[in-house]
N, C-alpha and C positions, 0 to 999 in steps of 0.2 A: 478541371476535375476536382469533385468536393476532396475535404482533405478527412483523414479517417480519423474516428474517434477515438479517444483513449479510452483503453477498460479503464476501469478502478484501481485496481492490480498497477498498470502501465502507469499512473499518477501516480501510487506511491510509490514504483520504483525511482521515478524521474526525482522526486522528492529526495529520497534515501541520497542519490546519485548529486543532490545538489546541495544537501546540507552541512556540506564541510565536517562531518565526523566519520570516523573511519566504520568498516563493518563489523569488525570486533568490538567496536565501543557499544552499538546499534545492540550486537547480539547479546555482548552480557546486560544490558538495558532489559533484554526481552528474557532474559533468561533462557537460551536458546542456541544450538549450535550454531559457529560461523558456517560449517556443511548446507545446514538447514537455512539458511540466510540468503545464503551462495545459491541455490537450490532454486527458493522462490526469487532473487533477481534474475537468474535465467530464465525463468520460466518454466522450469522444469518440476515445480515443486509446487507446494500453497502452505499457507499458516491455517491455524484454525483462526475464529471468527475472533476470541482472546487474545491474541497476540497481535491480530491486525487490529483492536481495538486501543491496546496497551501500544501499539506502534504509533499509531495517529497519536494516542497523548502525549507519549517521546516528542515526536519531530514537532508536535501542535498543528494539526492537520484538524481543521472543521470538517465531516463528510456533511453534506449535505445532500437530498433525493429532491426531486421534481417529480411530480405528479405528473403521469403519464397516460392517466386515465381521461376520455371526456364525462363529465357524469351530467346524466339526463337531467333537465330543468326539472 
Protein backbone atom coordinates (compact mmCIF):
# COMPACT_ATOMS: atom_id res chain seq x y z
CA UNK A 1 0.00 0.00 0.00
CA UNK A 2 1.36 3.40 -1.18
CA UNK A 3 2.42 5.40 1.74
CA UNK A 4 0.36 8.79 2.16
CA UNK A 5 1.57 12.17 1.60
CA UNK A 6 2.33 14.84 3.68
CA UNK A 7 0.36 18.17 3.49
CA UNK A 8 2.56 21.13 3.77
CA UNK A 9 1.11 21.80 7.08
CA UNK A 10 2.19 18.08 8.19
CA UNK A 11 6.08 18.95 7.12
CA UNK A 12 6.16 21.94 8.95
CA UNK A 13 4.77 20.44 11.90
CA UNK A 14 7.30 17.44 11.71
CA UNK A 15 9.96 20.26 11.44
CA UNK A 16 8.81 22.29 14.47
CA UNK A 17 8.64 18.83 16.29
CA UNK A 18 12.33 18.06 15.21
CA UNK A 19 14.15 21.20 15.66
CA UNK A 20 15.19 21.12 19.19
CA UNK A 21 13.69 24.49 20.27
CA UNK A 22 10.95 24.66 22.45
CA UNK A 23 7.16 26.05 21.31
CA UNK A 24 7.36 29.15 23.38
CA UNK A 25 10.66 30.03 21.76
CA UNK A 26 8.88 29.16 18.05
CA UNK A 27 5.93 31.50 19.35
CA UNK A 28 7.65 34.52 20.59
CA UNK A 29 9.84 34.23 17.10
CA UNK A 30 6.40 34.57 15.30
CA UNK A 31 5.18 36.97 17.44
CA UNK A 32 2.26 34.78 18.21
CA UNK A 33 0.30 32.98 21.04
CA UNK A 34 1.74 29.60 22.32
CA UNK A 35 -2.49 28.93 22.18
CA UNK A 36 -2.31 29.82 18.61
CA UNK A 37 0.84 27.52 18.01
CA UNK A 38 -0.73 24.71 20.01
CA UNK A 39 -3.71 25.19 17.77
CA UNK A 40 -2.07 24.85 14.36
CA UNK A 41 0.24 21.67 15.55
CA UNK A 42 -2.92 19.91 16.36
CA UNK A 43 -4.45 20.57 13.54
CA UNK A 44 -6.93 22.40 14.78
CA UNK A 45 -6.09 25.81 13.74
CA UNK A 46 -3.88 27.41 10.59
CA UNK A 47 -1.53 30.62 10.50
CA UNK A 48 -2.01 33.12 7.91
CA UNK A 49 0.26 32.90 4.90
CA UNK A 50 2.81 35.63 7.09
CA UNK A 51 3.51 33.79 9.72
CA UNK A 52 3.90 30.44 7.95
CA UNK A 53 6.32 32.42 5.72
CA UNK A 54 8.19 34.09 8.84
CA UNK A 55 8.18 30.34 10.25
CA UNK A 56 9.89 28.71 7.27
CA UNK A 57 12.59 31.71 7.67
CA UNK A 58 12.95 30.68 11.71
CA UNK A 59 13.39 26.99 11.29
CA UNK A 60 15.22 27.58 7.45
CA UNK A 61 12.69 25.67 5.68
CA UNK A 62 13.09 26.04 1.50
CA UNK A 63 9.15 25.49 0.19
CA UNK A 64 9.65 24.50 -2.96
CA UNK A 65 6.22 23.73 -5.66
CA UNK A 66 6.46 21.25 -8.60
CA UNK A 67 4.73 21.85 -11.57
CA UNK A 68 1.76 19.89 -11.76
CA UNK A 69 0.51 21.12 -14.94
CA UNK A 70 1.29 19.16 -18.48
CA UNK A 71 1.46 22.03 -20.86
CA UNK A 72 0.77 21.32 -24.47
CA UNK A 73 3.79 21.39 -26.93
Amino acid sequence: MAKKRLTFTDEIRDVIDTCGMTRYRIAKELAISESLLSRFMSGKGGLSMEKLDTLAEFLGIHVATGNRLKLKD
